[in-house]
Structures are given as structure tokens and as C-alpha cells.
PDB file of N, CA, C and O in Angstrom:
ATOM      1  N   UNK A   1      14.895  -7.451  48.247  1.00  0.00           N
ATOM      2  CA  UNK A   1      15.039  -6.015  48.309  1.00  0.00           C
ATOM      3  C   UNK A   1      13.897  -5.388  49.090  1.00  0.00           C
ATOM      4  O   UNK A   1      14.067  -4.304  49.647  1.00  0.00           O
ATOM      5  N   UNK A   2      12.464  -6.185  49.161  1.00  0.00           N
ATOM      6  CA  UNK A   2      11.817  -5.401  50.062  1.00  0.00           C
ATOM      7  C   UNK A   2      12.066  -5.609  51.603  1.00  0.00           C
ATOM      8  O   UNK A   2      11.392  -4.996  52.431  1.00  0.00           O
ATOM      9  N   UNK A   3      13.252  -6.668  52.028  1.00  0.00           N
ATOM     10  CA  UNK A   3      13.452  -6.510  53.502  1.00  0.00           C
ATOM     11  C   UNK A   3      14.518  -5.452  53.828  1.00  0.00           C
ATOM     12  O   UNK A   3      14.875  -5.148  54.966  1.00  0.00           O
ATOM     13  N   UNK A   4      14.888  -5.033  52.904  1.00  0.00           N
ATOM     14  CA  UNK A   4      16.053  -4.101  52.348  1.00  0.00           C
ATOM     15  C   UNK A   4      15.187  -2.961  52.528  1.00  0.00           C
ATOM     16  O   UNK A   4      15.712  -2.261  53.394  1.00  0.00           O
ATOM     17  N   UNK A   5      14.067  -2.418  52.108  1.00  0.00           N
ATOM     18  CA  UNK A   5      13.913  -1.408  51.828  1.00  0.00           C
ATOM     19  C   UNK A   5      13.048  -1.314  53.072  1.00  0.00           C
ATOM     20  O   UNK A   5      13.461  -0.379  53.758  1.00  0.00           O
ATOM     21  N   UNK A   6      11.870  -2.000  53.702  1.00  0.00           N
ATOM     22  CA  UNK A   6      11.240  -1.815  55.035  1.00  0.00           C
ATOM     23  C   UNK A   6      12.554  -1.297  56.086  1.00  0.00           C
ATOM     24  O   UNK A   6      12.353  -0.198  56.604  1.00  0.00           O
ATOM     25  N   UNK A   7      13.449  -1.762  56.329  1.00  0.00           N
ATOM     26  CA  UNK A   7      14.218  -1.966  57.362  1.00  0.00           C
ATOM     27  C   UNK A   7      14.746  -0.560  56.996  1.00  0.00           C
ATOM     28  O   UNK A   7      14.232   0.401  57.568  1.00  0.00           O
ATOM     29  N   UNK A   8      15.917  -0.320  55.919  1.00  0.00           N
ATOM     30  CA  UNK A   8      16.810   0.613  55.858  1.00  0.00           C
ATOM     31  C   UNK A   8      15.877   1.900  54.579  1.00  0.00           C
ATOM     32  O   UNK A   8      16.092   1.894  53.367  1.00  0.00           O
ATOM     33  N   UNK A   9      15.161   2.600  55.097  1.00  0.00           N
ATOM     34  CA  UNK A   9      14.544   3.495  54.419  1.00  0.00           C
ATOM     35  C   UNK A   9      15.887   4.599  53.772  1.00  0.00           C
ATOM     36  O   UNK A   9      17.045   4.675  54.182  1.00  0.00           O
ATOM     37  N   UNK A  10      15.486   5.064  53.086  1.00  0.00           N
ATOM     38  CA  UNK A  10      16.110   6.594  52.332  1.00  0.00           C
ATOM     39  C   UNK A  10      16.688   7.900  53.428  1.00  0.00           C
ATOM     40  O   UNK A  10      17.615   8.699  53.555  1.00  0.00           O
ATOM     41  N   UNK A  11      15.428   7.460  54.069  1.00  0.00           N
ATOM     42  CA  UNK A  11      15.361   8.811  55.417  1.00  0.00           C
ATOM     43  C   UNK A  11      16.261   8.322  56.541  1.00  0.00           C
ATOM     44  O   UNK A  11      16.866   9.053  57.325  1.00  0.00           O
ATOM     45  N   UNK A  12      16.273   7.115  56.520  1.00  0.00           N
ATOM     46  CA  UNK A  12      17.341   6.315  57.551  1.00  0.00           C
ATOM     47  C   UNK A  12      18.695   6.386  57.524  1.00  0.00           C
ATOM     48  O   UNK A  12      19.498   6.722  58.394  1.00  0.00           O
ATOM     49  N   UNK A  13      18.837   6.021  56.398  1.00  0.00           N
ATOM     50  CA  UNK A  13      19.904   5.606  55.928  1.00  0.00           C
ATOM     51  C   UNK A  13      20.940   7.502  55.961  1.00  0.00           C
ATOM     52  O   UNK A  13      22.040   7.826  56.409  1.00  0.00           O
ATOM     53  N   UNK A  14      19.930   8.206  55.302  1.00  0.00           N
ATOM     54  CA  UNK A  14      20.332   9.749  54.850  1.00  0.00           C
ATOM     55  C   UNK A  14      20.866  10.398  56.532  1.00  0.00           C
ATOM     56  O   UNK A  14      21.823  11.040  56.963  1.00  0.00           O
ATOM     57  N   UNK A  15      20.048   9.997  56.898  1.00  0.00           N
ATOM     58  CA  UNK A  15      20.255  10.699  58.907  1.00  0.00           C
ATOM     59  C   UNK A  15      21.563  10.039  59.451  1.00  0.00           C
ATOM     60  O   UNK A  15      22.566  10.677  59.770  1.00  0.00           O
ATOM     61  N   UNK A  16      21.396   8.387  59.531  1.00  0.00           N
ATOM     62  CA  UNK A  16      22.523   7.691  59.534  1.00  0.00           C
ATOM     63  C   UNK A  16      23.924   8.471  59.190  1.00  0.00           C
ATOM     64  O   UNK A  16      24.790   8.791  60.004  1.00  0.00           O
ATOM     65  N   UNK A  17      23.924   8.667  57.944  1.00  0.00           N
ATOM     66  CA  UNK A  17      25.332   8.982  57.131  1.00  0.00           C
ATOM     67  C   UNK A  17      25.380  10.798  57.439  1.00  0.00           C
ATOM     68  O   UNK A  17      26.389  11.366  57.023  1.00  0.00           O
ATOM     69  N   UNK A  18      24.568  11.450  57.977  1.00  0.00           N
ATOM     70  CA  UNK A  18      24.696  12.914  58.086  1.00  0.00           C
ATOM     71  C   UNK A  18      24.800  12.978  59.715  1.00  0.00           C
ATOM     72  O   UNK A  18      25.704  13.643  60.219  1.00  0.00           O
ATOM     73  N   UNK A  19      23.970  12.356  60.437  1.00  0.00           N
ATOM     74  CA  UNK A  19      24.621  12.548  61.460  1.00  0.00           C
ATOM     75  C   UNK A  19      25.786  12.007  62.521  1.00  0.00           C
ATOM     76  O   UNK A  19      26.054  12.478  63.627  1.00  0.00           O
ATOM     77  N   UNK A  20      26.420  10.827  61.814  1.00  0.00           N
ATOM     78  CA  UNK A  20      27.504  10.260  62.386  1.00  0.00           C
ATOM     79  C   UNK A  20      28.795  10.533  61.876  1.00  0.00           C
ATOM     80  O   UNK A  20      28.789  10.449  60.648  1.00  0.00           O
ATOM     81  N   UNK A  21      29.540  10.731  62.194  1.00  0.00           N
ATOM     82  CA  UNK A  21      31.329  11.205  61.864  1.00  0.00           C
ATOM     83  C   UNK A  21      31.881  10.040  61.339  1.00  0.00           C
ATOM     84  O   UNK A  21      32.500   9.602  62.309  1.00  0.00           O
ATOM     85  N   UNK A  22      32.044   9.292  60.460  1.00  0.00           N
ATOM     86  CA  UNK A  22      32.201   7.571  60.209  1.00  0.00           C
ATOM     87  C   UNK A  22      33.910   7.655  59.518  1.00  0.00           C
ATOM     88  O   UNK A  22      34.414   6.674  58.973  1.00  0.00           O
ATOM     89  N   UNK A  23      34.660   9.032  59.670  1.00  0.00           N
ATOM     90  CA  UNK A  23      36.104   9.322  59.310  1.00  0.00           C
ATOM     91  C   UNK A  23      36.153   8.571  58.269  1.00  0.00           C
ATOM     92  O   UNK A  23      36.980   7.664  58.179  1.00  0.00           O
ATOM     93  N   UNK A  24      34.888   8.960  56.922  1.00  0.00           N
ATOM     94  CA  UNK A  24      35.073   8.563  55.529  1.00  0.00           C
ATOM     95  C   UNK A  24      34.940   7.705  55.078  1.00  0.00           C
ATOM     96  O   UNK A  24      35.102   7.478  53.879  1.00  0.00           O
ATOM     97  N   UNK A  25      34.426   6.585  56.344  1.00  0.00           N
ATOM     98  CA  UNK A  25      34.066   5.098  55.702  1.00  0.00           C
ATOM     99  C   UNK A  25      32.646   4.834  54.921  1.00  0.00           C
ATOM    100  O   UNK A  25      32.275   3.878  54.240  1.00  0.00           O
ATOM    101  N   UNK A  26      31.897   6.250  55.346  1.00  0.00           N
ATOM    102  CA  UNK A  26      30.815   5.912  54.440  1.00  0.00           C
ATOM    103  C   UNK A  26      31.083   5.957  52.676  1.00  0.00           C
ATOM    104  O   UNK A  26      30.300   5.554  51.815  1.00  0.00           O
ATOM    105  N   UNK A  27      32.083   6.416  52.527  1.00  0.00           N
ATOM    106  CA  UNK A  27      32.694   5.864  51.106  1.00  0.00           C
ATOM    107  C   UNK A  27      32.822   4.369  50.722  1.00  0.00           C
ATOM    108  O   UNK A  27      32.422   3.786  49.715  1.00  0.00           O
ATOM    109  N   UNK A  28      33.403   3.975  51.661  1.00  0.00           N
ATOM    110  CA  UNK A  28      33.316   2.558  51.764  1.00  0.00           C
ATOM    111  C   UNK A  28      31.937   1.786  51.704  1.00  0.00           C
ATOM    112  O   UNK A  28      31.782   0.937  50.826  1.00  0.00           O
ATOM    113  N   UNK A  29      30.763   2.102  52.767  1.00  0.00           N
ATOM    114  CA  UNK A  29      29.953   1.696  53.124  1.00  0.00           C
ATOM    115  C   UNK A  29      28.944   1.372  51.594  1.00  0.00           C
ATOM    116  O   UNK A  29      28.370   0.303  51.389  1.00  0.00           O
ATOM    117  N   UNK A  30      28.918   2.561  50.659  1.00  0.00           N
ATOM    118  CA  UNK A  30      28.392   2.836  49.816  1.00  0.00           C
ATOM    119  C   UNK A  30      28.856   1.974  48.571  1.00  0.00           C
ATOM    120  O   UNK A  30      27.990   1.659  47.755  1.00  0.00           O
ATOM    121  N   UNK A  31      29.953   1.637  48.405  1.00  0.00           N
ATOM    122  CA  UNK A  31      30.611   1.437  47.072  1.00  0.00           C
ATOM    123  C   UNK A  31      30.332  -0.214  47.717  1.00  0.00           C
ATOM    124  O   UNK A  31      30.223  -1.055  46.824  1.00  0.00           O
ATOM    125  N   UNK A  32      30.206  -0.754  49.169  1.00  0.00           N
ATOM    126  CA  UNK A  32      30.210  -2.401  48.898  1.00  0.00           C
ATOM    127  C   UNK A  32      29.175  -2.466  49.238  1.00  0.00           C
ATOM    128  O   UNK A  32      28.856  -3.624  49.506  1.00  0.00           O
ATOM    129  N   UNK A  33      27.792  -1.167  49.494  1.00  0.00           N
ATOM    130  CA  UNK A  33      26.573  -2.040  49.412  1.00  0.00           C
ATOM    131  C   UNK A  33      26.485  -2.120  48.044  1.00  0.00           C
ATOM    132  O   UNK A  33      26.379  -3.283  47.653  1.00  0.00           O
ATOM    133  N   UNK A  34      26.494  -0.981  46.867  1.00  0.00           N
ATOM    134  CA  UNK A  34      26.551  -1.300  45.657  1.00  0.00           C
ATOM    135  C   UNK A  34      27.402  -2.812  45.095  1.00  0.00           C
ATOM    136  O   UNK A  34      26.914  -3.562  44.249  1.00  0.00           O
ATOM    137  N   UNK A  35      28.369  -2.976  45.579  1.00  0.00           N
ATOM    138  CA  UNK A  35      29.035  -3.885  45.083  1.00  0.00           C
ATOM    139  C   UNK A  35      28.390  -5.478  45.324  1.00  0.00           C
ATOM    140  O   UNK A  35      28.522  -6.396  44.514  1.00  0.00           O
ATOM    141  N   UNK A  36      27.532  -5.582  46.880  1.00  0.00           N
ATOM    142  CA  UNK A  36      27.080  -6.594  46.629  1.00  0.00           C
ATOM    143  C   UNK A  36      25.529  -6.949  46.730  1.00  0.00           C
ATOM    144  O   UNK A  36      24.899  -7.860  47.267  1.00  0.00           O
ATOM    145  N   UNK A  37      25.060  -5.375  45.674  1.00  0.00           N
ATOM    146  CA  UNK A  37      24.012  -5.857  45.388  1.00  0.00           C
ATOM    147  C   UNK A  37      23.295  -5.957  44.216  1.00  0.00           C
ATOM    148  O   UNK A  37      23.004  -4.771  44.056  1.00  0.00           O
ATOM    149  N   UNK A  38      22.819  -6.530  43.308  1.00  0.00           N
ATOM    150  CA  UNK A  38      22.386  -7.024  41.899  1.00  0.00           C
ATOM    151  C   UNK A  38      21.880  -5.943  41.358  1.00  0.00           C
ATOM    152  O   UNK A  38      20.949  -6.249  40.613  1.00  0.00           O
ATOM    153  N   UNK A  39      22.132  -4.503  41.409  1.00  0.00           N
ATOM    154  CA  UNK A  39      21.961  -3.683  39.981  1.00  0.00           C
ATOM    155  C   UNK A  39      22.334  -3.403  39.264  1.00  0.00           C
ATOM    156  O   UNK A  39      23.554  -3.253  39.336  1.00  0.00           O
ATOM    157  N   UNK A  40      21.966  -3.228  38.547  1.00  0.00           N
ATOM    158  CA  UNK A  40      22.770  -2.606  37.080  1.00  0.00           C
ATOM    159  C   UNK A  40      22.321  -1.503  37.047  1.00  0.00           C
ATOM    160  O   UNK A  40      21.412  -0.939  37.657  1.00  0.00           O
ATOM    161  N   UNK A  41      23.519  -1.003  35.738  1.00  0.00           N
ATOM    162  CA  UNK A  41      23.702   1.015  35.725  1.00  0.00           C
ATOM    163  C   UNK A  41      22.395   1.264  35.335  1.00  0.00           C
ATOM    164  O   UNK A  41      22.398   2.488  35.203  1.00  0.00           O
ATOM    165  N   UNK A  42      21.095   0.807  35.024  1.00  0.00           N
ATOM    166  CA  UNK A  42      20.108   1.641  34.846  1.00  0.00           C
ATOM    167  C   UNK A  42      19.790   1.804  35.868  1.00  0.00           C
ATOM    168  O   UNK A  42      19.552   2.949  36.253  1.00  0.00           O
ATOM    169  N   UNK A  43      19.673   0.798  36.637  1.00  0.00           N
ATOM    170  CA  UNK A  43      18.829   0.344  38.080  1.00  0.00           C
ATOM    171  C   UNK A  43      19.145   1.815  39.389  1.00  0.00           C
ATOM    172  O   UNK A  43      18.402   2.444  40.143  1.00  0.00           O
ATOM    173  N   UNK A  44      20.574   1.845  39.099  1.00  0.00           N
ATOM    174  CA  UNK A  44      21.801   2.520  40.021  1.00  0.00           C
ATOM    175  C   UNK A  44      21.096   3.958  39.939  1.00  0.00           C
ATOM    176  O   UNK A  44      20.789   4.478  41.012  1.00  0.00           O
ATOM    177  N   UNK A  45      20.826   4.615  38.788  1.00  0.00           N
ATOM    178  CA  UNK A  45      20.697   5.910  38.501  1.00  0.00           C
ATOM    179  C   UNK A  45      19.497   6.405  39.359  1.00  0.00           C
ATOM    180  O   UNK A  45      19.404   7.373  40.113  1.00  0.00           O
ATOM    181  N   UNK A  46      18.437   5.252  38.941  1.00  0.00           N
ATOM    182  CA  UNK A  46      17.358   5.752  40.011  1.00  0.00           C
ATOM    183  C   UNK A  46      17.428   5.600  41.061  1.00  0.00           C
ATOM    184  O   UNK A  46      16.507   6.152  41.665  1.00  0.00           O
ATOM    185  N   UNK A  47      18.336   4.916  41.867  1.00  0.00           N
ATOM    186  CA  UNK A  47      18.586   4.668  43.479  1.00  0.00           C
ATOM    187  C   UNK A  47      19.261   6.030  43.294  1.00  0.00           C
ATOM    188  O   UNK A  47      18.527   6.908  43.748  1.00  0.00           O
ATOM    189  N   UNK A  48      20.198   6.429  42.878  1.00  0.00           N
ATOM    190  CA  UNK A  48      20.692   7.426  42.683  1.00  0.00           C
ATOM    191  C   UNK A  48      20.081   8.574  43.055  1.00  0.00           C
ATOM    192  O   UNK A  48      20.682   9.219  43.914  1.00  0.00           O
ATOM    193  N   UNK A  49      18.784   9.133  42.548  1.00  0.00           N
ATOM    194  CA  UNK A  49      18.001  10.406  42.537  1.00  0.00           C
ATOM    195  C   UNK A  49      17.194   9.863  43.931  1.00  0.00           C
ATOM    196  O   UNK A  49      16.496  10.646  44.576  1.00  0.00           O
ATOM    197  N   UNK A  50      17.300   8.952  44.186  1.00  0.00           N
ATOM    198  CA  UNK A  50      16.555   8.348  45.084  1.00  0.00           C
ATOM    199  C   UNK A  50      17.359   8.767  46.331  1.00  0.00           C
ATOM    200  O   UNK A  50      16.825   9.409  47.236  1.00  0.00           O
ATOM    201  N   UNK A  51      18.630   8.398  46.361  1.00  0.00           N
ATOM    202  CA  UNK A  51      19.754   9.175  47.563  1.00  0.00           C
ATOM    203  C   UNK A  51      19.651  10.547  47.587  1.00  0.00           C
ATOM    204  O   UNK A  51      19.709  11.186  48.638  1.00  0.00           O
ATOM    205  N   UNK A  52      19.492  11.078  46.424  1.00  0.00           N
ATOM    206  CA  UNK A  52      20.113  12.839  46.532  1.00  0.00           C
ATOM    207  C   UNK A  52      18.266  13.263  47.083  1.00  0.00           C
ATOM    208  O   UNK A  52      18.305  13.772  48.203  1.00  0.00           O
ATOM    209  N   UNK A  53      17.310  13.189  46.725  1.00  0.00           N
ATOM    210  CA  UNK A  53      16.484  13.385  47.349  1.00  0.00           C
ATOM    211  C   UNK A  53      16.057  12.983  48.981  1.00  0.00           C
ATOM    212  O   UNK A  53      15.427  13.667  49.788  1.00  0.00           O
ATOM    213  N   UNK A  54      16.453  12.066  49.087  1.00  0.00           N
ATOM    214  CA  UNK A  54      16.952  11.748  50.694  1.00  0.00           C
ATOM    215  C   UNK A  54      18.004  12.451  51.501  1.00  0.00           C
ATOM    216  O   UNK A  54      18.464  12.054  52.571  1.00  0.00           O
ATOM    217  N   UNK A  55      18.264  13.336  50.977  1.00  0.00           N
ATOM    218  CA  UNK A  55      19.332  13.848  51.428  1.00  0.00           C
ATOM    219  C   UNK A  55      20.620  13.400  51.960  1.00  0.00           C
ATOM    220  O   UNK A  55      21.297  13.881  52.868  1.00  0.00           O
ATOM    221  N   UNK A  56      20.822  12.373  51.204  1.00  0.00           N
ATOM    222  CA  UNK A  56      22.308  11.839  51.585  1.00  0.00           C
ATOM    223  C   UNK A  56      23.107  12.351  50.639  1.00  0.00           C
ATOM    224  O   UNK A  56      22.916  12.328  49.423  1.00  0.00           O
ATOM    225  N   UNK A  57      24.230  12.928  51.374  1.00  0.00           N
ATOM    226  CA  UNK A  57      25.267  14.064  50.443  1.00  0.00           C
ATOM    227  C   UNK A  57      25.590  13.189  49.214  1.00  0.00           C
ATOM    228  O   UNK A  57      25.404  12.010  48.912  1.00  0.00           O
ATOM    229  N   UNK A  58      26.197  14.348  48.590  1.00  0.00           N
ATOM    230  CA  UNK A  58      26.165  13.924  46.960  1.00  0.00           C
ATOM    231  C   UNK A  58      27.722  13.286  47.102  1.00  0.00           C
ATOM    232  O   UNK A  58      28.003  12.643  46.090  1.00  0.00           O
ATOM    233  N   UNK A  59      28.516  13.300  47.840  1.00  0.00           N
ATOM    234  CA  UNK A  59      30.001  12.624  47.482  1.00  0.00           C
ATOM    235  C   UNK A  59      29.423  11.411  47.871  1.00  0.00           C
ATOM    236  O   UNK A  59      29.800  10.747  46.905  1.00  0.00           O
ATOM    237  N   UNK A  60      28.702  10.512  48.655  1.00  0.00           N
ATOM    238  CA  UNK A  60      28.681   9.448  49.049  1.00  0.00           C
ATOM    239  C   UNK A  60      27.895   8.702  47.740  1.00  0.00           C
ATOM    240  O   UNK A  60      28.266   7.727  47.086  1.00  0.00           O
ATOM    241  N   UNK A  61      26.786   9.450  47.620  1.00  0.00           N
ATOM    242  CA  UNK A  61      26.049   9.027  45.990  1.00  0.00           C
ATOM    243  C   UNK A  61      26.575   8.994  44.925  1.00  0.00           C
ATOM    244  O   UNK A  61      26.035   8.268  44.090  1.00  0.00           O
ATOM    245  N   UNK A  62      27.540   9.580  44.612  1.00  0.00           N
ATOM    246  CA  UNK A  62      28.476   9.550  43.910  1.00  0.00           C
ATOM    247  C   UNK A  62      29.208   8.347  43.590  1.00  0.00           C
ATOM    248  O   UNK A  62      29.432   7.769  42.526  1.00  0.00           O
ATOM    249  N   UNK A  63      29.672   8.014  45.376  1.00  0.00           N
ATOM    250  CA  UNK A  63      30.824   6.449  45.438  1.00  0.00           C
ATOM    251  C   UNK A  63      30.384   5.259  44.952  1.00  0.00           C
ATOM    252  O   UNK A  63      31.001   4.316  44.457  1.00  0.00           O
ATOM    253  N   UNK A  64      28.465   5.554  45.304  1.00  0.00           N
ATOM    254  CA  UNK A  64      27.464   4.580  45.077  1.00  0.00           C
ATOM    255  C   UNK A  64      27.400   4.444  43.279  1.00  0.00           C
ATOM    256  O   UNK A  64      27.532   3.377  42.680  1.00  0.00           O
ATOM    257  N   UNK A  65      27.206   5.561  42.737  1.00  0.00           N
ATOM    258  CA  UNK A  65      26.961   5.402  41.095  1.00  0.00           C
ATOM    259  C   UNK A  65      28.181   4.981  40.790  1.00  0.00           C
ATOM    260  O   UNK A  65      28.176   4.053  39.981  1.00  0.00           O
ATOM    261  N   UNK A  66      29.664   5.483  41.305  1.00  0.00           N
ATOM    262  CA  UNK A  66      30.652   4.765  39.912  1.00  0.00           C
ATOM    263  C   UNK A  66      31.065   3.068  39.920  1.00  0.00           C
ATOM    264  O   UNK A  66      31.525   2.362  39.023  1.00  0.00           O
ATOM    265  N   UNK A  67      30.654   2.731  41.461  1.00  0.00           N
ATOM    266  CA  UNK A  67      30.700   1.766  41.816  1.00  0.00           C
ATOM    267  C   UNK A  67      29.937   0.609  41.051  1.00  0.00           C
ATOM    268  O   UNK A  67      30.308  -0.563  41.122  1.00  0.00           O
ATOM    269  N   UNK A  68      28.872   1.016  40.335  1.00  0.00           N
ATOM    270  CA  UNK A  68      28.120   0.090  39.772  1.00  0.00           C
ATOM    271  C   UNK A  68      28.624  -1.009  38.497  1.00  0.00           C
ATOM    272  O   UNK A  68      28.547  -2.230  38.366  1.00  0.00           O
ATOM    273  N   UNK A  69      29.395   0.554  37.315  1.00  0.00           N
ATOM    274  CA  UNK A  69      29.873   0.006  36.096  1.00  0.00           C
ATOM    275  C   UNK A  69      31.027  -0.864  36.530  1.00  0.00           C
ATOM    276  O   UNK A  69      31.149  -1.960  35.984  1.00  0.00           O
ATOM    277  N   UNK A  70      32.079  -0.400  37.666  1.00  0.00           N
ATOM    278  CA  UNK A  70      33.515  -0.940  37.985  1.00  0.00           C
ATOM    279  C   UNK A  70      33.158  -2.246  38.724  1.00  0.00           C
ATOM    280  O   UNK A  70      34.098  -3.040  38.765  1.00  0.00           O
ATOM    281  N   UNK A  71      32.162  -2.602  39.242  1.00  0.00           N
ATOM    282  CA  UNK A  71      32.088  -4.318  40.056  1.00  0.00           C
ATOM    283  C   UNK A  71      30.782  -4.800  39.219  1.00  0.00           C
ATOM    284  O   UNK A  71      29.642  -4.919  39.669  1.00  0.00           O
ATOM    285  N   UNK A  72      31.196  -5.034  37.974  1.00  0.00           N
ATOM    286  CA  UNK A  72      30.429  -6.444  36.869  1.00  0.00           C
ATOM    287  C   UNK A  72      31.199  -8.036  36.812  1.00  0.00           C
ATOM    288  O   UNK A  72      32.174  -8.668  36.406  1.00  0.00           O
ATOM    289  N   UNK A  73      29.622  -8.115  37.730  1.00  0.00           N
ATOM    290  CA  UNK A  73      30.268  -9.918  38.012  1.00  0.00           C
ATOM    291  C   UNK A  73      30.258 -10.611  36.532  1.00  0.00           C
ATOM    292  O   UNK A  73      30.330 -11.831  36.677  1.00  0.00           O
ATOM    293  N   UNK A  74      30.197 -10.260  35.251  1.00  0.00           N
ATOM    294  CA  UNK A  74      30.202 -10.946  34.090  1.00  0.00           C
ATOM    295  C   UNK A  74      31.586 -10.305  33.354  1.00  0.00           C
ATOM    296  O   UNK A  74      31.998 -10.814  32.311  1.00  0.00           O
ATOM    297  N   UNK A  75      32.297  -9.108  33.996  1.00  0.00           N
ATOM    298  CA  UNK A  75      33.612  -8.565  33.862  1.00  0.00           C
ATOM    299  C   UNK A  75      34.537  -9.128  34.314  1.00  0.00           C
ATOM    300  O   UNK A  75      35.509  -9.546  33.686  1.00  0.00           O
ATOM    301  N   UNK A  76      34.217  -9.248  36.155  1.00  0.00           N
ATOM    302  CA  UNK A  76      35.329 -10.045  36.403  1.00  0.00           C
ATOM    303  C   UNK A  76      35.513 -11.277  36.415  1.00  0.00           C
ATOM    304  O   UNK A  76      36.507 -11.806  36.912  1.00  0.00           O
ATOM    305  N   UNK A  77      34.228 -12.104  35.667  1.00  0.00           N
ATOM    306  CA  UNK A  77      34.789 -13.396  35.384  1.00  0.00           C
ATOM    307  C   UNK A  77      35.675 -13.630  34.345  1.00  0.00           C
ATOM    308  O   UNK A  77      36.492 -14.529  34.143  1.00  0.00           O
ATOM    309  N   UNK A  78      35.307 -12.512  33.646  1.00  0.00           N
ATOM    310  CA  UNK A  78      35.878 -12.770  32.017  1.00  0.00           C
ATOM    311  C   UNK A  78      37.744 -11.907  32.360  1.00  0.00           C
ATOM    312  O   UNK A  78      38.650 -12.025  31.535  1.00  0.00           O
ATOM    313  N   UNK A  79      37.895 -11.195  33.572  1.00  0.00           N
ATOM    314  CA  UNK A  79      38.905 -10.655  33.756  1.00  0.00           C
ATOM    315  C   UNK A  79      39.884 -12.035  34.519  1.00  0.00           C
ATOM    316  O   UNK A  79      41.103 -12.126  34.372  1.00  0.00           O
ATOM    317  N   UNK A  80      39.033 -13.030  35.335  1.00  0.00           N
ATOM    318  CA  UNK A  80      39.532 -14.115  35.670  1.00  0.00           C
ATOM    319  C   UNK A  80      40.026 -14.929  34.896  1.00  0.00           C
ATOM    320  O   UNK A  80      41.196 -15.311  34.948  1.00  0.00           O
ATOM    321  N   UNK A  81      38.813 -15.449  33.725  1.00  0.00           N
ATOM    322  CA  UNK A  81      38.988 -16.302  32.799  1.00  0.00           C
ATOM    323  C   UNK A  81      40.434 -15.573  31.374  1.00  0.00           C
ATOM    324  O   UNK A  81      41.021 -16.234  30.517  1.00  0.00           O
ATOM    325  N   UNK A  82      40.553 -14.092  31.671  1.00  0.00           N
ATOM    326  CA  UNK A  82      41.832 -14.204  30.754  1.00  0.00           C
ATOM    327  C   UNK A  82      43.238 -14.361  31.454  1.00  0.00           C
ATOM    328  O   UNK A  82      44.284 -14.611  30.855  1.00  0.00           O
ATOM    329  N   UNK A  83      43.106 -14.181  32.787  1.00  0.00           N
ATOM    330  CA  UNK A  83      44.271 -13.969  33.405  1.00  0.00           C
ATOM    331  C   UNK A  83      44.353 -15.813  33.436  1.00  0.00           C
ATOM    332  O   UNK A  83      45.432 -16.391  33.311  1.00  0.00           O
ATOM    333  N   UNK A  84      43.316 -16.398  33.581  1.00  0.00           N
ATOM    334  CA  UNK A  84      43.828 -17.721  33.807  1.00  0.00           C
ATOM    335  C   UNK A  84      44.931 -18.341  33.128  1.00  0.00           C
ATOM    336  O   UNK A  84      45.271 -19.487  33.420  1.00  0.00           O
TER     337      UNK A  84
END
């Protein structure tokens, strides 16, 4: 996470997503960096205040927080292991 965080700063990332037209994929962008990266909902909240102070709009921070509880890799194993 710290090559993560040197590289793609708050301020980067916030300019990135405000000044490019991405026709809504930054919804996307947001919900599968959350998805493939190892936090959990405490972790999420403070990245969270961490976005809205960066000024990255609040619908995209948003996609980022609900995204956290809905992709639990110890959920969907156990969602695997019943369907099996």
C-alpha cells in the first residue's frame, strides 16, 4: 500500500476523476479498486473521509464505501461452499 499511496496520491487521484469525462466508469473504477483491495469496513471509512477531503465527489466515494461490506472474500467463499 505504500507503492499505492506514493504513486496515486488523494490529490491525484481527486483531479484525475474531476477533470476527465470517464461516461460513469469512475463508478466502476472505484467499486473494483475497493474490491481488490484488502480492507475492511473499518479500514474503508477512513479512506473514505480521506476521499471526501480530497475532493473526489461524494457519488464516487460512496461506490467506494458500499463496495466494501458487498465483496467479503470469507462471504463469497462460504456463498460458494453452499451453492456447492
Amino acid at each position: 500500500m505504500g507503492v499505492v499511496n506514493f504513486y496515486f496520491t488523494i490529490g491525484k487521484v481527486g483531479n484525475f476523476l474531476s477533470r476527465n469525462k470517464l461516461f460513469d466508469s469512475e463508478y466502476l473504477l472505484a467499486s473494483t479498486f475497493e474490491a481488490i483491495t484488502p480492507f475492511c469496513s473499518c479500514s474503508s471509512v477512513s479512506l473514505f473521509i480521506g476521499f471526501v477531503k480530497g475532493d473526489i465527489p461524494l457519488s464516487i466515494t460512496f461506490a467506494f464505501l458500499v463496495t466494501s461490506p458487498l465483496v467479503n472474500e470469507v462471504a463469497i467463499a462460504m456463498f460458494v461452499e453452499i451453492l456447492d
